[in-house]
MITORTI-684501 format. One record per residue (C-alpha): x negated, y, z negated; residue in one letter; residue number from 1. Coordinates in steps of 0.1 Angstrom, whole numbers, plus 5000, padded with zeros to 4 digits. Example, Ala and Ser with C-alpha at 12.3 -4.5 7.8 and 13.67 -1.06 7.14 Angstrom:
+------+------+------+------+------+
:   xx :   yy :   zz : resn : resi :
+------+------+------+------+------+
: 4877 : 4955 : 4922 :    a :    1 :
: 4863 : 4989 : 4929 :    s :    2 :
+------+------+------+------+------+
***
This chain:
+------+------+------+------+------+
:   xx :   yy :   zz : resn : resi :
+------+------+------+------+------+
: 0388 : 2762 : 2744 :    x :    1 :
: 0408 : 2795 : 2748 :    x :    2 :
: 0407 : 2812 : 2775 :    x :    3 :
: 0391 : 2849 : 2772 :    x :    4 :
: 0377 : 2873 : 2797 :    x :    5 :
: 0350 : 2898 : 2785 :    x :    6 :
: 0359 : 2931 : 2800 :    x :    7 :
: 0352 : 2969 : 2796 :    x :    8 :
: 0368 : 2988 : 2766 :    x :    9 :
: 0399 : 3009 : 2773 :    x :   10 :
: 0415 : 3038 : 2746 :    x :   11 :
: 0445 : 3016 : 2751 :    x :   12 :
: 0423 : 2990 : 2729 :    x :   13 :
: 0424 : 3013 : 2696 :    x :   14 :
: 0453 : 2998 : 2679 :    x :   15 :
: 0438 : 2961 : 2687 :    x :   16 :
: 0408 : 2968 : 2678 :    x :   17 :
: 0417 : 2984 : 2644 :    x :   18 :
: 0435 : 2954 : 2636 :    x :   19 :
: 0408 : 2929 : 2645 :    x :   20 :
: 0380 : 2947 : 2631 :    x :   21 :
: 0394 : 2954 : 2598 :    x :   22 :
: 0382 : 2928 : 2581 :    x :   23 :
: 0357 : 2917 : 2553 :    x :   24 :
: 0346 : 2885 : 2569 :    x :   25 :
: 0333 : 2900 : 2598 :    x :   26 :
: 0318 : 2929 : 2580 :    x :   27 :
: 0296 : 2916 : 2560 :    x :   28 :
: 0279 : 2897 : 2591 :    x :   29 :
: 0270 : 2925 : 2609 :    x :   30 :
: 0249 : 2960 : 2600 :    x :   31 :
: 0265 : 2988 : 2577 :    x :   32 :
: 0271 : 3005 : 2610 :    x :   33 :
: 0301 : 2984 : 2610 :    x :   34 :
: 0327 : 3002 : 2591 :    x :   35 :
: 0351 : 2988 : 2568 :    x :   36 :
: 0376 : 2991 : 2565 :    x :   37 :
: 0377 : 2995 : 2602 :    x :   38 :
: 0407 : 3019 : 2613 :    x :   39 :
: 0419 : 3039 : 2639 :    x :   40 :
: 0394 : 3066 : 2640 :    x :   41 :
: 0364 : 3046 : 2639 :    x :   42 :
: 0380 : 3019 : 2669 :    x :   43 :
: 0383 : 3057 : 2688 :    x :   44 :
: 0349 : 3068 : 2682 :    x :   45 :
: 0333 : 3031 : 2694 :    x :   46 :
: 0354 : 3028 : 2722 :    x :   47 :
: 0345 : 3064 : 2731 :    x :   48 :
: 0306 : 3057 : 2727 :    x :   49 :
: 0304 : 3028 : 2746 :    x :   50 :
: 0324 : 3036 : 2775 :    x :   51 :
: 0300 : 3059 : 2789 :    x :   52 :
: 0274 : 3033 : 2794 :    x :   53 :
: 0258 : 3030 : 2828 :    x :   54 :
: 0256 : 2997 : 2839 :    x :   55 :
: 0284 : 2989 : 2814 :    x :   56 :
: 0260 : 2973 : 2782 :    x :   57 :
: 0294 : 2964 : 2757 :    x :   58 :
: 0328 : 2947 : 2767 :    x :   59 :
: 0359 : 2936 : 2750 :    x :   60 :
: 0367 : 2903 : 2745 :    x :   61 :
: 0404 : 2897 : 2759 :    x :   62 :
: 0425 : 2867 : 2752 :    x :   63 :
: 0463 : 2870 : 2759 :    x :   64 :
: 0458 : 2906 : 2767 :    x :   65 :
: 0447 : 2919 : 2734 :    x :   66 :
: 0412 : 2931 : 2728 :    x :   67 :
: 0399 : 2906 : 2697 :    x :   68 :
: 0364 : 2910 : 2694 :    x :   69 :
: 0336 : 2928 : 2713 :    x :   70 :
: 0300 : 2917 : 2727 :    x :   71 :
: 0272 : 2938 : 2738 :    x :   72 :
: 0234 : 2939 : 2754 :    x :   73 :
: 0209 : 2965 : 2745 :    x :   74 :
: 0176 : 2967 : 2763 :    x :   75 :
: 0154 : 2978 : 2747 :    x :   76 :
: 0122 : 3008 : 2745 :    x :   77 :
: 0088 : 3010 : 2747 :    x :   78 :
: 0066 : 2978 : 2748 :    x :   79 :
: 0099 : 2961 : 2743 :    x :   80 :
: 0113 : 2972 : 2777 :    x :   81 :
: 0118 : 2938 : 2788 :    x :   82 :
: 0137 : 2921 : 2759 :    x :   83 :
: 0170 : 2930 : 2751 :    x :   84 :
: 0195 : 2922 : 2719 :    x :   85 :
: 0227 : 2908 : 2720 :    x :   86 :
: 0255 : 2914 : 2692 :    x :   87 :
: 0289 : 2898 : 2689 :    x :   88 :
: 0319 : 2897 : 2666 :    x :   89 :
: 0354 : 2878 : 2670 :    x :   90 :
: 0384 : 2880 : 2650 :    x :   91 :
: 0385 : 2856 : 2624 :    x :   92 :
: 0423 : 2845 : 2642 :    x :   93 :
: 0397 : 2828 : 2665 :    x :   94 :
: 0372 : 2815 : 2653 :    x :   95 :
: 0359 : 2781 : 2658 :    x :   96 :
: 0376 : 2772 : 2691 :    x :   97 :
: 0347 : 2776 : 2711 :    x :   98 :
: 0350 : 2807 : 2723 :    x :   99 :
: 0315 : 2829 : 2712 :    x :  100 :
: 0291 : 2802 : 2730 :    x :  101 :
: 0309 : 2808 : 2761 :    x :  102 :
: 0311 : 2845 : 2753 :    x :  103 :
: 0269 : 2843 : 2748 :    x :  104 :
: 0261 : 2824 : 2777 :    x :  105 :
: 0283 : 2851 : 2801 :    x :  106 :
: 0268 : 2880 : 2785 :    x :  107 :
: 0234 : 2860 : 2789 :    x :  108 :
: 0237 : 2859 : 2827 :    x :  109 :
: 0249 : 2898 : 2831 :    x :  110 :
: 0221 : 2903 : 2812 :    x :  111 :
: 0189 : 2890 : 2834 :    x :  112 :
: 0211 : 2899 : 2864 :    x :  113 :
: 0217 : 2937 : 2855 :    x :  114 :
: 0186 : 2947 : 2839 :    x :  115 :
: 0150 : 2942 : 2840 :    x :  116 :
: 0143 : 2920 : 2811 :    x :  117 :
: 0131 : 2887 : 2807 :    x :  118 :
: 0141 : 2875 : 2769 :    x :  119 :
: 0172 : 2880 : 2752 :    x :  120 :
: 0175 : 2877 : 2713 :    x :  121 :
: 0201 : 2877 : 2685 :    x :  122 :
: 0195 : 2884 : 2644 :    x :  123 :
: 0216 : 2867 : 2626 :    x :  124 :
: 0214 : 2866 : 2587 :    x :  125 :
: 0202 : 2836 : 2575 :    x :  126 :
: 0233 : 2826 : 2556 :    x :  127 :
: 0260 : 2833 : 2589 :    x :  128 :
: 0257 : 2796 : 2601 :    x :  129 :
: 0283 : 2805 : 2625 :    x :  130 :
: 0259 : 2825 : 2643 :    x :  131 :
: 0238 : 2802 : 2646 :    x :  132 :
: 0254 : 2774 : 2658 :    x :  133 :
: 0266 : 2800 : 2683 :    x :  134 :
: 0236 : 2806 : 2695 :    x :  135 :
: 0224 : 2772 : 2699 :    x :  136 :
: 0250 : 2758 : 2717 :    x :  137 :
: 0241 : 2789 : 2742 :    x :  138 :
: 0207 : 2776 : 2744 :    x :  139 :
: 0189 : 2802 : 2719 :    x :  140 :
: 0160 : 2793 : 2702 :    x :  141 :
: 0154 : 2799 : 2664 :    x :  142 :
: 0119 : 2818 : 2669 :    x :  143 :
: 0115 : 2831 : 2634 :    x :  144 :
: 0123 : 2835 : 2599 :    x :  145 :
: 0120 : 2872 : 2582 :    x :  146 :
: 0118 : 2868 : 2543 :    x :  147 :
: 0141 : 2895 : 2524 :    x :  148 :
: 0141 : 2917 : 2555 :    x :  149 :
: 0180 : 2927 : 2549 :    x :  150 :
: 0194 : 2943 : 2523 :    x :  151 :
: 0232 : 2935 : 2528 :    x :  152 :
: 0259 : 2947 : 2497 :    x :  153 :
: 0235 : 2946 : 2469 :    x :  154 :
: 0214 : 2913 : 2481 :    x :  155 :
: 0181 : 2900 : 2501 :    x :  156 :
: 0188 : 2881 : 2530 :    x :  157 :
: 0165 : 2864 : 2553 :    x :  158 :
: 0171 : 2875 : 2592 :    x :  159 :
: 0173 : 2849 : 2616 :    x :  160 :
: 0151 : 2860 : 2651 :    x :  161 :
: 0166 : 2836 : 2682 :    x :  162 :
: 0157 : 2842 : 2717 :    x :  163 :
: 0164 : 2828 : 2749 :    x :  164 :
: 0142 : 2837 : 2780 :    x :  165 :
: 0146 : 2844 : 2814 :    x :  166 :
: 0146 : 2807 : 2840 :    x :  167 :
+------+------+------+------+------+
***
């Protein structure tokens, strides 16, 4: 595996994380808030927005010094106050070297040491089979399938729902 380090998100990331995010393959896994193309201005504004996050809920991915993909964990609200969501992307230069079930299972443990939850959970679209073998090699379990709940770039997708709860 390569070695990484998930750490927070610096301004001296921007140009990094222009150049990793800017890209259709990870775009079209993730929600429209996800720009693309991905450049300069948006890395700035994300960078900007999740630095000021108290305990720290979004890192950078760092391998070789370079910022190359990000992962986060967002308790939620309300009668949801103890679960919290999980999203991850990579740069596709990486992929497939074992790298995002590692990345999972660290954010996992910040995650039901930091804040008061006891289940974790991921949505992946049905067709990212990535995801989903990233999340089961982190020990997530597929809890549900939601029929034609996305609307991704002019098609229905079914949303994955996998969870993992607290030991």
């Amino acid at each position: 595996m390569t070695p990484f380090k998930l750490r927070a998100w610096q301004l001296s990331d921007i140009d990094s994380l222009a150049k990793h995010a800017n890209n259709p393959n990870i775009a079209k896994w993730l929600t429209n808030q996800f720009p693309y193309p991905y450049d300069k201005q948006a890395a700035e504004t994300y960078i900007k927005m999740v630095a000021n996050d108290h305990p720290q809920k979004v890192f950078a991915i760092e391998i070789d010094g370079e910022a190359v993909g990000s992962i986060g964990i967002f308790p939620q609200t309300d009668i949801h106050q103890k679960s919290a969501e999980i999203g991850y992307w990579l740069s596709e230069d990486y992929w497939h070297q074992g790298i995002m079930p590692q990345a999972v299972q660290e954010i996992v443990a910040y995650g039901f040491r930091t804040f008061d939850i006891v289940r974790i959970y991921a949505r992946p679209f049905s067709t990212n089979k990535g995801s989903q073998r990233v999340l089961e090699k982190a020990g997530f379990t597929l809890e549900a399938r939601l029929k034609n709940a996305l609307y991704k770039q002019g098609a229905f997708l079914d949303e994955y729902i996998y969870a993992k709860l607290k030991p």
